[in-house]
Backbone bond lengths (Angstrom), bond angles and torsions (degrees), N, CA, C in turn:
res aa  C-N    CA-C-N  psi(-1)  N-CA   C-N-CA  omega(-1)  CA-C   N-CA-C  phi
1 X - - - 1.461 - - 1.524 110.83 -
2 X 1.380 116.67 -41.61 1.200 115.98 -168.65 1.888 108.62 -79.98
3 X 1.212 115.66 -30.20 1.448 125.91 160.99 1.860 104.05 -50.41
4 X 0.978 115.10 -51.65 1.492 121.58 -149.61 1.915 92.82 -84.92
5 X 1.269 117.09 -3.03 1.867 122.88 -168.52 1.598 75.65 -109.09
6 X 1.370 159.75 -28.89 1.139 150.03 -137.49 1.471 91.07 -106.85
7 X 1.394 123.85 -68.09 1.233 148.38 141.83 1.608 110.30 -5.26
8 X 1.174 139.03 -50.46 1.473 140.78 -174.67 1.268 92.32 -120.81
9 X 0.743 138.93 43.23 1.830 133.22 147.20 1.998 114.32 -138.48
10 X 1.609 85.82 8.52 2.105 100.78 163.25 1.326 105.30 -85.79
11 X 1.386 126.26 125.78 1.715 111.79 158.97 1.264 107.59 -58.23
12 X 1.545 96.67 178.18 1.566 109.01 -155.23 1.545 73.09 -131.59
13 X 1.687 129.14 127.01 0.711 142.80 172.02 1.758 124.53 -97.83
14 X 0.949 139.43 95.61 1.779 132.51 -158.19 1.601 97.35 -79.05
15 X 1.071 120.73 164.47 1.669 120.35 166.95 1.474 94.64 -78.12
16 X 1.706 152.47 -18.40 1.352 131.94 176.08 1.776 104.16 -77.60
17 X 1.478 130.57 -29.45 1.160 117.47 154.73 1.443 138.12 -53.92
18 X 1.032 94.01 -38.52 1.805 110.73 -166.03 1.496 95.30 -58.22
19 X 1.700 98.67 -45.57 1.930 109.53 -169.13 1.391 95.42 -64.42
20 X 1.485 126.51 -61.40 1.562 112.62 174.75 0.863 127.41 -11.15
21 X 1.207 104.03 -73.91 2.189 121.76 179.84 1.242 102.37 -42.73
22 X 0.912 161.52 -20.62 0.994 152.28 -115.36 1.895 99.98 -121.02
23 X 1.027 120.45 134.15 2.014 115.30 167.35 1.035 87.43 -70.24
24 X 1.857 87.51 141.40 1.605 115.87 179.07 1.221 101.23 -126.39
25 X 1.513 118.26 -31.98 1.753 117.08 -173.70 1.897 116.52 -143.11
26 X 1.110 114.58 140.58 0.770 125.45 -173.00 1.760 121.15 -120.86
27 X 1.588 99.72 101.19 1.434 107.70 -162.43 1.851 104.44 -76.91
28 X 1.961 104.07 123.21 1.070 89.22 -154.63 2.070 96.58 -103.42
29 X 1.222 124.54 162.09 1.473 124.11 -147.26 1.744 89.73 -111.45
30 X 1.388 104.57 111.11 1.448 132.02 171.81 1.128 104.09 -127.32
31 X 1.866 139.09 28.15 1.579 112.66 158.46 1.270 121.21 -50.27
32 X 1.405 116.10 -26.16 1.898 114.42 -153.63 1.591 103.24 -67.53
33 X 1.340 111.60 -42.73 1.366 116.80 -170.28 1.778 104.77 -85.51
34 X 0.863 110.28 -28.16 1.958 106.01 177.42 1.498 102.83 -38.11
35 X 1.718 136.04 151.38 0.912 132.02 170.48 1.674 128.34 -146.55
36 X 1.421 89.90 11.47 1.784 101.34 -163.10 1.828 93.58 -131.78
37 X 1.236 94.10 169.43 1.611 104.12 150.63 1.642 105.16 -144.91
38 X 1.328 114.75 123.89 1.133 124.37 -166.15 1.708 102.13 -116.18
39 X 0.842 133.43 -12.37 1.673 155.10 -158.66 2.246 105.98 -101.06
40 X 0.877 112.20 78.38 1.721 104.45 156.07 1.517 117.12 -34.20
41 X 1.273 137.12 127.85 1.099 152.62 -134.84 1.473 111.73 -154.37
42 X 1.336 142.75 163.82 1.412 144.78 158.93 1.081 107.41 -129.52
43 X 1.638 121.40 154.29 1.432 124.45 -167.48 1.854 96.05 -166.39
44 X 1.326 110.70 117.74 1.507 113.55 179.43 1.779 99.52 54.62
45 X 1.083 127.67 41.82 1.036 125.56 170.91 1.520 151.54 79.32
46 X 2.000 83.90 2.37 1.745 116.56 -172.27 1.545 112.85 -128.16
47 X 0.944 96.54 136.67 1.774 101.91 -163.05 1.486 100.33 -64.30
48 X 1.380 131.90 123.09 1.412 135.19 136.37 1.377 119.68 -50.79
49 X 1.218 144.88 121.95 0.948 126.56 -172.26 1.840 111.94 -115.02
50 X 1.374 128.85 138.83 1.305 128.54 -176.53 1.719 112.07 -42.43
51 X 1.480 96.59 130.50 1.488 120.16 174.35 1.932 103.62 -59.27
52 X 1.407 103.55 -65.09 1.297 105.22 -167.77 1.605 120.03 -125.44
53 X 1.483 130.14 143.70 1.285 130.45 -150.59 1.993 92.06 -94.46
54 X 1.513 94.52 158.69 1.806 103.70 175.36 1.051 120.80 -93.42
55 X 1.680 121.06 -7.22 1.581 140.58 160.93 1.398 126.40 -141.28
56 X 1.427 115.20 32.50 1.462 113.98 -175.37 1.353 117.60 75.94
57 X 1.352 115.66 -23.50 1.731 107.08 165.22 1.215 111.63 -139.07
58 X 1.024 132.84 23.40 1.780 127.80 127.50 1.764 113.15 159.99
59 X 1.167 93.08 -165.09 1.605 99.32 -159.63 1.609 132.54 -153.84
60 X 0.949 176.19 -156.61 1.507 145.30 -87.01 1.779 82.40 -152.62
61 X 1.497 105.51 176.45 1.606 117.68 -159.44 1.372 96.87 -159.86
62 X 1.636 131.28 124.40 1.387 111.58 159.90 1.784 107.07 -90.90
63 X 1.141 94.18 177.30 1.817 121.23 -174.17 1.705 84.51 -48.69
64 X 0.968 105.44 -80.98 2.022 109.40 -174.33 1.577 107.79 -21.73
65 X 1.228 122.61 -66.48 1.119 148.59 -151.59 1.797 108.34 -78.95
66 X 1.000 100.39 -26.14 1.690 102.40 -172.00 1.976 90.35 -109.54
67 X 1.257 103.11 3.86 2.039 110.49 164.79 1.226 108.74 -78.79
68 X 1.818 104.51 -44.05 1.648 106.14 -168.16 1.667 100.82 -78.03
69 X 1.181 107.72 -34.12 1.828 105.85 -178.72 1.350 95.26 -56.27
70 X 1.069 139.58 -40.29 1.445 131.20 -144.04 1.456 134.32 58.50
71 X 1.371 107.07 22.59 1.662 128.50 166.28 1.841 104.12 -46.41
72 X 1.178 116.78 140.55 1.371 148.46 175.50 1.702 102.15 -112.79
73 X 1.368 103.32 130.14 1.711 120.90 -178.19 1.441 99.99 32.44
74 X 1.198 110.63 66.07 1.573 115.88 -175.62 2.043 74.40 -96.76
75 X 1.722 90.09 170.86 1.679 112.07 168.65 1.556 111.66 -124.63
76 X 0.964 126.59 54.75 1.458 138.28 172.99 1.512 121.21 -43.00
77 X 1.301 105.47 145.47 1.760 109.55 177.28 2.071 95.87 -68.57
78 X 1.474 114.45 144.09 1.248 109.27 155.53 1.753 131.87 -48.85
79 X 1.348 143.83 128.51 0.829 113.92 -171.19 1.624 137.56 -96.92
80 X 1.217 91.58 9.80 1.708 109.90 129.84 0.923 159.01 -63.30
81 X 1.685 145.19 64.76 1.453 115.27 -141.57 1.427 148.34 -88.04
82 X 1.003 83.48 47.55 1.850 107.55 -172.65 1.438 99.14 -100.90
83 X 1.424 97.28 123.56 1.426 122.69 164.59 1.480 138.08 -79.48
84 X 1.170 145.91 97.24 1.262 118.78 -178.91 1.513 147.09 -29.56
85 X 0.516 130.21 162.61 2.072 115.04 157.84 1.534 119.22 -104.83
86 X 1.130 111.79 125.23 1.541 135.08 -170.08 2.109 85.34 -112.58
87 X 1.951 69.00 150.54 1.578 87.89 165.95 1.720 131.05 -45.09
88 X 1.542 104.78 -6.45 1.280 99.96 -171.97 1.708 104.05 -131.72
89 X 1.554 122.21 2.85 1.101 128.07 -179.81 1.909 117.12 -136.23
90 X 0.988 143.21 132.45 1.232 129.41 161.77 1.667 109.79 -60.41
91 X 1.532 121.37 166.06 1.520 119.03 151.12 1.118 105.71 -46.91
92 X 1.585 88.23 151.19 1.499 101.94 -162.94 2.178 95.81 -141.60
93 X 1.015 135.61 118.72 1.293 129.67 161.56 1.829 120.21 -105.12
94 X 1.141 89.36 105.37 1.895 103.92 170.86 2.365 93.19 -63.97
95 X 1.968 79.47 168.17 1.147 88.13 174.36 1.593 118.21 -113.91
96 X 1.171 107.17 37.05 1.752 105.52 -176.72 2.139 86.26 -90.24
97 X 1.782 83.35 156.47 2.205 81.95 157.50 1.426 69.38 178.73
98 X 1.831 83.88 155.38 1.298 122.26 176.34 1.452 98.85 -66.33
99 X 1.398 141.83 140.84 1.618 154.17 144.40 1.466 100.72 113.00
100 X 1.575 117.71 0.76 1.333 125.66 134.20 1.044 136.66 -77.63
101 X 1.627 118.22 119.93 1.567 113.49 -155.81 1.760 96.19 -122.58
102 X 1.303 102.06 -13.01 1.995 110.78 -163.09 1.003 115.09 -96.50
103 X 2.018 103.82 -67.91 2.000 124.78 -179.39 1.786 92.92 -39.06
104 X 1.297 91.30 137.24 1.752 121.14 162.21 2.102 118.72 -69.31
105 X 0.781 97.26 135.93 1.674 100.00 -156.26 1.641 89.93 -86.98
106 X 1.159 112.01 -70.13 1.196 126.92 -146.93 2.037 105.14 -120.78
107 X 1.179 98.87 159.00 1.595 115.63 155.15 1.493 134.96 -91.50
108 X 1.333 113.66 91.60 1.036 105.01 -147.16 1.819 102.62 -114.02
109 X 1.447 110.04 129.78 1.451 120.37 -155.28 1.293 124.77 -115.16
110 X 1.386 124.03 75.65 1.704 108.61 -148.86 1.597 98.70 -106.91
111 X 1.161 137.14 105.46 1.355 147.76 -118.81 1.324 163.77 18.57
112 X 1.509 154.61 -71.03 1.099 117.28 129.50 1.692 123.67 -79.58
113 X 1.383 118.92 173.22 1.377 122.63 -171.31 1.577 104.56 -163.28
114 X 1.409 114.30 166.36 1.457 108.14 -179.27 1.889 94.55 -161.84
115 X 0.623 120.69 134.08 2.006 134.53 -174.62 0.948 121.04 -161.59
116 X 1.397 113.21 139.33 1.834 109.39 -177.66 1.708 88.45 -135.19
117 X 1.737 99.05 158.90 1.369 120.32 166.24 1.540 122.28 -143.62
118 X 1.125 121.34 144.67 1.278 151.18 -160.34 1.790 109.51 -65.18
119 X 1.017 150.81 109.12 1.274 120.10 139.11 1.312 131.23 -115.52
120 X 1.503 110.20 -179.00 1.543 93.24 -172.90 1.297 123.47 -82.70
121 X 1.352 125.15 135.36 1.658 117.59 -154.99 1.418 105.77 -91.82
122 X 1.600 87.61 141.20 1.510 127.83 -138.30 1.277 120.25 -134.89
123 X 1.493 137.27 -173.39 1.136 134.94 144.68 2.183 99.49 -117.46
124 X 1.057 118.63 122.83 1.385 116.76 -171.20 1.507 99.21 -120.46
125 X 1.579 106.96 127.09 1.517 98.40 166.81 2.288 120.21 -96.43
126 X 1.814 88.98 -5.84 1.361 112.92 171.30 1.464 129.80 -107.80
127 X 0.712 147.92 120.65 2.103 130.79 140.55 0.721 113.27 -129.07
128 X 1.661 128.20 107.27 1.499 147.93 160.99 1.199 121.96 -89.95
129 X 1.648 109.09 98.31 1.631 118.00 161.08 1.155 112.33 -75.81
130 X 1.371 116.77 146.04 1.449 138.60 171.09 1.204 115.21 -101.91
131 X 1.680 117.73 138.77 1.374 113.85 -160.88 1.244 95.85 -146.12
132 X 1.608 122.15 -165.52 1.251 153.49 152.88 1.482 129.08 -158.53
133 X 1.014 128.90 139.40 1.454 127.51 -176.51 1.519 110.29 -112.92
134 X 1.266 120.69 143.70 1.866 112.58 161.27 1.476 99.50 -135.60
135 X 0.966 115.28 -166.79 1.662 134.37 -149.08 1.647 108.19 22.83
136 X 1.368 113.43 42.47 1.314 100.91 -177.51 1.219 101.41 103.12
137 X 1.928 119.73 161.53 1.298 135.55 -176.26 1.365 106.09 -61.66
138 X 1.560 119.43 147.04 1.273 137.06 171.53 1.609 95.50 -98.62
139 X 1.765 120.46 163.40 1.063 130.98 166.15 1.426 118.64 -138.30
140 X 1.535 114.88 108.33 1.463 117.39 166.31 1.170 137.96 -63.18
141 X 0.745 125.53 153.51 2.143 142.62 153.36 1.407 94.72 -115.12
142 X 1.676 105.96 113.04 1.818 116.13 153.80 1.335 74.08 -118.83
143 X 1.550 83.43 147.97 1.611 147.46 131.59 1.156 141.32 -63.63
144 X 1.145 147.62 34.39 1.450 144.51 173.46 1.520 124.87 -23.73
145 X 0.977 138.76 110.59 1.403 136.75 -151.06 1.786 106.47 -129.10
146 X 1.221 118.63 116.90 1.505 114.09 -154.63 1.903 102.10 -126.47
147 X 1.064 116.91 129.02 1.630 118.22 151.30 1.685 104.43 -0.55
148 X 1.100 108.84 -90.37 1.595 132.36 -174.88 1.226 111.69 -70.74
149 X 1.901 119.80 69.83 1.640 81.65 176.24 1.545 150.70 -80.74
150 X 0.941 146.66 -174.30 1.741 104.97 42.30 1.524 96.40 -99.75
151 X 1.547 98.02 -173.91 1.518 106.01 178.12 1.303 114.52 -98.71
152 X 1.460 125.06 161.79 1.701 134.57 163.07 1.459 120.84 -99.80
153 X 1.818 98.04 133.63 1.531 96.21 -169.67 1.667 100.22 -104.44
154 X 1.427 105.31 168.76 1.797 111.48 -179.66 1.343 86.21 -146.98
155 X 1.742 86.97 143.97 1.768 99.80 177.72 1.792 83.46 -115.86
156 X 1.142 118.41 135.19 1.600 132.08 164.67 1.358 117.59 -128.46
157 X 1.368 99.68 149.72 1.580 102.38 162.42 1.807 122.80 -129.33
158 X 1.308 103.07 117.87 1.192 119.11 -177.33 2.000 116.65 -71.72
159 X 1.344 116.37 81.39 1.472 125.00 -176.83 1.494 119.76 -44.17
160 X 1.081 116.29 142.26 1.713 135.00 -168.99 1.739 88.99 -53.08
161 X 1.528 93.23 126.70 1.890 91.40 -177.76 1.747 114.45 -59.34
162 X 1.204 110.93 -8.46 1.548 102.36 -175.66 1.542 102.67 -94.10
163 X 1.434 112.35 1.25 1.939 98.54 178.81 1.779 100.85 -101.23
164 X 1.368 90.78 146.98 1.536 102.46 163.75 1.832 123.23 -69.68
165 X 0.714 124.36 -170.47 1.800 122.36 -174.62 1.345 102.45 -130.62
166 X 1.189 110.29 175.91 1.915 101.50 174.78 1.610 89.42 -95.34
167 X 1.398 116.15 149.00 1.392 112.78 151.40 1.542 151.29 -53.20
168 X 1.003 87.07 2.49 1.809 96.43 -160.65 2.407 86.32 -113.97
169 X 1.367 110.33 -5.74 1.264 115.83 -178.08 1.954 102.84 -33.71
170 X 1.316 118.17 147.65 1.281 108.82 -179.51 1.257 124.11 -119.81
171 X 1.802 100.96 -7.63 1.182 120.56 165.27 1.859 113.70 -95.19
172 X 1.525 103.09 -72.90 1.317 107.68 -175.70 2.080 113.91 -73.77
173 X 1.100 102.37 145.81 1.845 115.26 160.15 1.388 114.44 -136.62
174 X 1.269 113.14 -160.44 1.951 120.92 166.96 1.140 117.21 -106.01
175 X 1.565 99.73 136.12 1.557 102.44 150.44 1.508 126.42 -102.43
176 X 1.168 146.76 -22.47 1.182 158.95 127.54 1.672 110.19 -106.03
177 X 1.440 101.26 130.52 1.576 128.89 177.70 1.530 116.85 -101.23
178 X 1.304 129.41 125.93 1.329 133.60 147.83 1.879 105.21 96.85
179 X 1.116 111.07 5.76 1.444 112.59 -172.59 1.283 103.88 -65.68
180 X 1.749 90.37 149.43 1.827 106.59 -179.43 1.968 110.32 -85.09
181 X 0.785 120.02 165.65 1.457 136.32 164.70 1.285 126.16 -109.04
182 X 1.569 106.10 134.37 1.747 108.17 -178.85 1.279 108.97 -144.37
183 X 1.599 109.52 156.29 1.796 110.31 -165.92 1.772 88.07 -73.07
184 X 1.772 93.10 -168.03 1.413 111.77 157.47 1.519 104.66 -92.83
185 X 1.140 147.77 9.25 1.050 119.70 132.70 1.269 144.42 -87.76
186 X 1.263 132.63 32.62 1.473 167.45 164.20 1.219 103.27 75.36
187 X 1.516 119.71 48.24 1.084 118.49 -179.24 1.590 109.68 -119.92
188 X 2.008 121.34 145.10 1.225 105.11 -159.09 1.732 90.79 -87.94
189 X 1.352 107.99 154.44 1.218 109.65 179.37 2.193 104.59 -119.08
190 X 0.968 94.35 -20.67 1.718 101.27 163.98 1.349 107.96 -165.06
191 X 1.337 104.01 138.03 1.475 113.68 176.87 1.282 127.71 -73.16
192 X 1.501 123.38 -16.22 1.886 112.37 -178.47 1.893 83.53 -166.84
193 X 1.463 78.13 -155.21 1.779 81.10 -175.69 1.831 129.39 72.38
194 X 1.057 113.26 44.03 1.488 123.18 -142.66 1.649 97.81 -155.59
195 X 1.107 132.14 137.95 1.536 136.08 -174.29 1.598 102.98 -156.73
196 X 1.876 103.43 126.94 1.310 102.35 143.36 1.353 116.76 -99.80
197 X 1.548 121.97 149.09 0.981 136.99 157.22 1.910 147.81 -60.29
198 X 1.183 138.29 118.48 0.846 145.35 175.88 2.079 107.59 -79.25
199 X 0.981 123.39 126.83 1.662 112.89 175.77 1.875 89.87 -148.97
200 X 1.495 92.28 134.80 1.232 115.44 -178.09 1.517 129.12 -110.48
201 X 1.573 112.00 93.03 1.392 120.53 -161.59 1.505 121.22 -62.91
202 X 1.514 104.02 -6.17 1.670 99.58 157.93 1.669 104.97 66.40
203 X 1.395 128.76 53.37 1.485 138.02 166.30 1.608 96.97 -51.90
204 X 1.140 92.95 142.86 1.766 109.10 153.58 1.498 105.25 -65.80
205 X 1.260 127.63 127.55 1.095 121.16 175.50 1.652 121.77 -101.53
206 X 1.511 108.49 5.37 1.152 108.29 171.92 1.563 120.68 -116.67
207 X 2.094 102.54 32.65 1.427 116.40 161.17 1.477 103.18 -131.88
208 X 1.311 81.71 157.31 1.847 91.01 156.42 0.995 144.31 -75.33
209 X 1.451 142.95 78.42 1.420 170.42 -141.80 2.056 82.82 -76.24
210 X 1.356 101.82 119.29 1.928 89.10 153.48 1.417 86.52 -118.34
211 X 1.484 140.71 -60.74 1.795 134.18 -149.94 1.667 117.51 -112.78
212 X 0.843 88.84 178.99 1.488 92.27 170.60 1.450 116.54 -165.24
213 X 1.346 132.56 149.53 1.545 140.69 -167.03 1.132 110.64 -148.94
214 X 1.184 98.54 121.85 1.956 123.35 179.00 1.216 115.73 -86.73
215 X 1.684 148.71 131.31 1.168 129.29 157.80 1.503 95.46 -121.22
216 X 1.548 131.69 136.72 1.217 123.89 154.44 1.008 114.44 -126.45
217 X 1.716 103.33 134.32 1.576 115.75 -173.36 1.776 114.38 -69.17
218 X 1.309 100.99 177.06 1.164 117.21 -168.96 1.371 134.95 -28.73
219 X 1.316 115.82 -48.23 1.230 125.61 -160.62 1.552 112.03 -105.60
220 X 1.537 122.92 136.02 1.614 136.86 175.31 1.758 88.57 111.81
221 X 1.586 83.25 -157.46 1.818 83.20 -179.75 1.940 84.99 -158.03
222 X 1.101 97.46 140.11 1.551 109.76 -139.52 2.064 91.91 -110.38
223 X 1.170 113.36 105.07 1.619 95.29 162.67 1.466 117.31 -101.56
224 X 1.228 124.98 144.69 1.584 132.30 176.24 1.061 125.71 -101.64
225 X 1.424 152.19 73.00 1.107 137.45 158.94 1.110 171.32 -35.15
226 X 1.316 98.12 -22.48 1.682 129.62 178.49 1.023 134.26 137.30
227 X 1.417 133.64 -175.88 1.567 113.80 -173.24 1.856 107.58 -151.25
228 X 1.215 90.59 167.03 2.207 82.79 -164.56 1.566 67.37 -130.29
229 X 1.683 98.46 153.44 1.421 106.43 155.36 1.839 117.53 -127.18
230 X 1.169 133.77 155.62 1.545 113.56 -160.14 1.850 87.83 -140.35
231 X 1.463 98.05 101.78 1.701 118.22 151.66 1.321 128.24 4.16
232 X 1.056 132.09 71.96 1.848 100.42 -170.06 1.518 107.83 -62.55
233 X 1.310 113.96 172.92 1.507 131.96 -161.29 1.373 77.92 -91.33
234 X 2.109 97.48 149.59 1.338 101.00 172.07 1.676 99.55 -114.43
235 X 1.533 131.72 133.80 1.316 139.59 -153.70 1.370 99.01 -91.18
């Protein structure tokens, strides 16, 4: 009896748990280079309102913040910024939050630009930057930068945040869908219709990735958000 109480007081572990447990994403640390805040904000109870717009006429709103406007069927950023993970993205955490009135949200790129970021070296079978484009599509040059080189380059294009993508895309998906837009003067300037982007730089997963370097050329105006990186499985 006393064997058999030892016995039913072990969890019962399934192989679909075990995989749970398991790290899936790895939030990778680009404050240094962020340089804008494009995002309306609340802080002690008064709207901060965004420094700089994501297309020349305005830019992102959290849930709090589009309360104090008093917007109706507004599409607001959550005001949390943690993302879920969908079949086509890991979690993902931006750096906007409410009772932040200072930290820089975003990377914000209004013709050419060039930035690199660090990660921790790895074997990655993912890295999804999050973006936005206005005046039209932006176009990258990454760099993949590996232990062993040489490195791998990707030419991308980051789509005007108000167009949809095709679904079947194999590079790009969403990270937030349908969001509204508002000036810095807390005024809404469109109610939904608005997309950030998910884009997936496609690591070799059978090197060690430590950096990575962005250049985007001239044309659109480019926001950056951040980047997740996702583990490859070890066999």
């Amino acid at each position: 009896m006393y064997l058999l109480r030892i016995f039913l007081l072990v969890p019962f572990f399934s192989p679909q748990l075990i995989r749970a447990a398991e790290p899936s994403a790895i939030q990778i640390e680009v404050k240094d280079i962020l340089n804008a805040r494009v995002v309306t904000v609340v802080k002690g109870g008064a709207l901060v309102p965004l420094h700089e717009t994501i297309d020349g006429a305005g830019g992102l709103a959290t849930q709090a913040a589009v309360a104090l406007m008093g917007n109706k069927n507004a599409h607001p950023l959550p005001d949390h910024p943690t993302f879920p993970a969908t079949d086509r993205h890991p979690e993902a955490v931006l750096h906007y939050a409410n009772e932040d009135a200072a930290s820089n949200q975003v990377r914000r790129a209004q013709g050419e630009d060039t930035f690199f970021f660090s990660v921790s070296p790895n074997h990655y079978s993912h890295l999804h930057i999050y973006c936005t484009s206005g005046w039209g599509a932006s176009q990258l040059q990454v760099k993949l930068i590996y232990e062993d080189q040489p490195a791998e380059r990707r030419s991308l294009e980051i789509p005007d945040w108000y167009w949809e993508i095709k679904p079947n895309d194999p590079v790009r998906s969403y990270l937030a869908t349908n969001l509204g837009k508002w000036t810095s003067k807390n005024q809404m300037a469109e109610q939904d219709h608005h997309y950030i982007f998910a884009l997936d730089l496609t690591p070799a997963p059978g090197r060690v990735l430590t950096r990575v370097a962005i250049h985007k050329l001239d044309k659109g105006l480019m926001g950056f958000y951040g980047a997740t990186g996702t583990l490859a499985q070890k066999e």
